[in-house]
C-alpha positions as CSV (number, residue, x, y, z in Angstrom):
1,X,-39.3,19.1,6.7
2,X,-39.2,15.5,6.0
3,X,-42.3,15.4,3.2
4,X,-40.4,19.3,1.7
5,X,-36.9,17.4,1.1
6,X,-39.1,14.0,-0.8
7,X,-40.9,16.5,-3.4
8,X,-37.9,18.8,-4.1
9,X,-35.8,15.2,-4.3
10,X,-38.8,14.2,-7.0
11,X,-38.6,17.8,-8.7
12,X,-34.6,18.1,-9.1
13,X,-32.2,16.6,-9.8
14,X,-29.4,16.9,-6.7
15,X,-25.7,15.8,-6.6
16,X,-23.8,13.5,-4.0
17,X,-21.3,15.7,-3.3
18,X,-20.8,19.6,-2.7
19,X,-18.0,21.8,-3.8
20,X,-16.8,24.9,-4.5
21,X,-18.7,26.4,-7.5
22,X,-22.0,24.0,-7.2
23,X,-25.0,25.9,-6.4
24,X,-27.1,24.2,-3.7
25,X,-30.8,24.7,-2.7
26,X,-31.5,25.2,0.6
27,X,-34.7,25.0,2.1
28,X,-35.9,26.3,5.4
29,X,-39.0,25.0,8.0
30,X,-40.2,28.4,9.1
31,X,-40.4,30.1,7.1
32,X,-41.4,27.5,4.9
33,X,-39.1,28.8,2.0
34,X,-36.2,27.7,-0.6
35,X,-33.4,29.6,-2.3
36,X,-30.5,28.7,-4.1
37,X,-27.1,29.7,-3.4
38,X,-23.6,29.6,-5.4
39,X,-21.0,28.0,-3.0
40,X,-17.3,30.2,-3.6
41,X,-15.3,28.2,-0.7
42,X,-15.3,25.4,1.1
43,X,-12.1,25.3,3.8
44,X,-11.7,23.5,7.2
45,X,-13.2,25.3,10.0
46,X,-10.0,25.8,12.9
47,X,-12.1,26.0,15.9
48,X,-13.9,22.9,15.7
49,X,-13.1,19.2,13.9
50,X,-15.0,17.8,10.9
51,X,-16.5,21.3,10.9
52,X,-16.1,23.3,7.5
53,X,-16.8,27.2,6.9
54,X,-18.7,27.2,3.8
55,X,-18.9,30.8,2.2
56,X,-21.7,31.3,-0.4
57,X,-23.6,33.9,-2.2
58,X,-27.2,33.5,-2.1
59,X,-28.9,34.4,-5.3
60,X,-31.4,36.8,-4.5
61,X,-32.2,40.4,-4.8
62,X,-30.0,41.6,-3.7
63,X,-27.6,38.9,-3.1
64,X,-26.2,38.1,-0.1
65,X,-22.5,36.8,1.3
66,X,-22.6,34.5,4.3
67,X,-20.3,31.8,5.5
68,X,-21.9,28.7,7.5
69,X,-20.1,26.5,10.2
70,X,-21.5,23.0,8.7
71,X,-20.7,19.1,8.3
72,X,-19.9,17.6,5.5
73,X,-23.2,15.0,5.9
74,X,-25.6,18.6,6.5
75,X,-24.1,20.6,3.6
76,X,-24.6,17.2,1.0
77,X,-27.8,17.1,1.5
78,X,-27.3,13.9,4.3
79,X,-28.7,15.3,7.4
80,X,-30.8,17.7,8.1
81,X,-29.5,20.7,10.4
82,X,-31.1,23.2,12.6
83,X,-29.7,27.1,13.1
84,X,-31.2,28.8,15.9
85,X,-33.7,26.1,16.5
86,X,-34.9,26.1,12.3
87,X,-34.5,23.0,10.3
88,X,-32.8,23.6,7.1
89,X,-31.5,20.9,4.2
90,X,-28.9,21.4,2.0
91,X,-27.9,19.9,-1.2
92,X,-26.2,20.9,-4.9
93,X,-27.8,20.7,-7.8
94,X,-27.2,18.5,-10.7
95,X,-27.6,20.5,-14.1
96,X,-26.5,17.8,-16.0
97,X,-23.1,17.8,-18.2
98,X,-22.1,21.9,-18.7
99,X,-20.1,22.2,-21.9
100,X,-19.5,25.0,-24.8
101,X,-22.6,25.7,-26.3
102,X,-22.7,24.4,-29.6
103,X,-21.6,26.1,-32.3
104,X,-24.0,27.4,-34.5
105,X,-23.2,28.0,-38.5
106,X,-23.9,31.5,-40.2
107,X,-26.1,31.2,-42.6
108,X,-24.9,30.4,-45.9
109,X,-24.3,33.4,-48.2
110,X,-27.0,33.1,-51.3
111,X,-26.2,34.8,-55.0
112,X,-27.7,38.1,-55.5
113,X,-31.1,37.7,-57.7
114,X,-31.1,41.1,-58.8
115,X,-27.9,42.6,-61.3
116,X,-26.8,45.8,-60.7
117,X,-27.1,47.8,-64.7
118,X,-25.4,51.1,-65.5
């Protein structure tokens, strides 16, 4: 798992922090495999300290609602974590600054060439 998280950390650019509207990539030991999911909320678990439910949407075909039981370090890409005996990492993406697209002009109106004659 260790040499999968060093080429996706060469490949992409990750963020330090998780939160609610981030989409993280997650990778997975067996089966070696990677998706990315959009995280909708992030809210203290009750039945267990330092422990947060973290509900995301997978984006695949056809996506997929599931909420994890995670720590903070293991859903920041931190620690890697094992579910049912799997190793899996975690960690948001950085797309870089997100703004308004830019604006583009319409094209600037040019004088008919041709006159209409009655």
């Amino acid at each position: 798992m260790e040499k999968t998280i060093q080429e996706l950390r060469r490949i992409i650019s990750f963020k330090d922090t998780t939160q609610a509207g981030d989409i993280v990539l997650t990778a997975i030991a067996e089966p070696k495999s990677v998706f990315y999911a959009l995280i909708t909320d992030i809210s203290p678990d009750q039945a267990k300290r330092d422990w947060w439910q973290l509900t995301m949407h997978i984006l695949g075909l056809p996506p997929q609602k599931v909420t994890w039981a995670l720590r903070e370090p293991q859903f920041s890409g931190r620690e890697v974590f094992t579910m049912n005996g799997i190793e899996h990492f975690m960690q948001a993406v950085d797309f870089g600054p997100v703004g308004a697209p830019p604006v583009s002009k319409p094209p600037a109106r040019r004088k008919a060439v041709l006159r209409v004659v009655k």
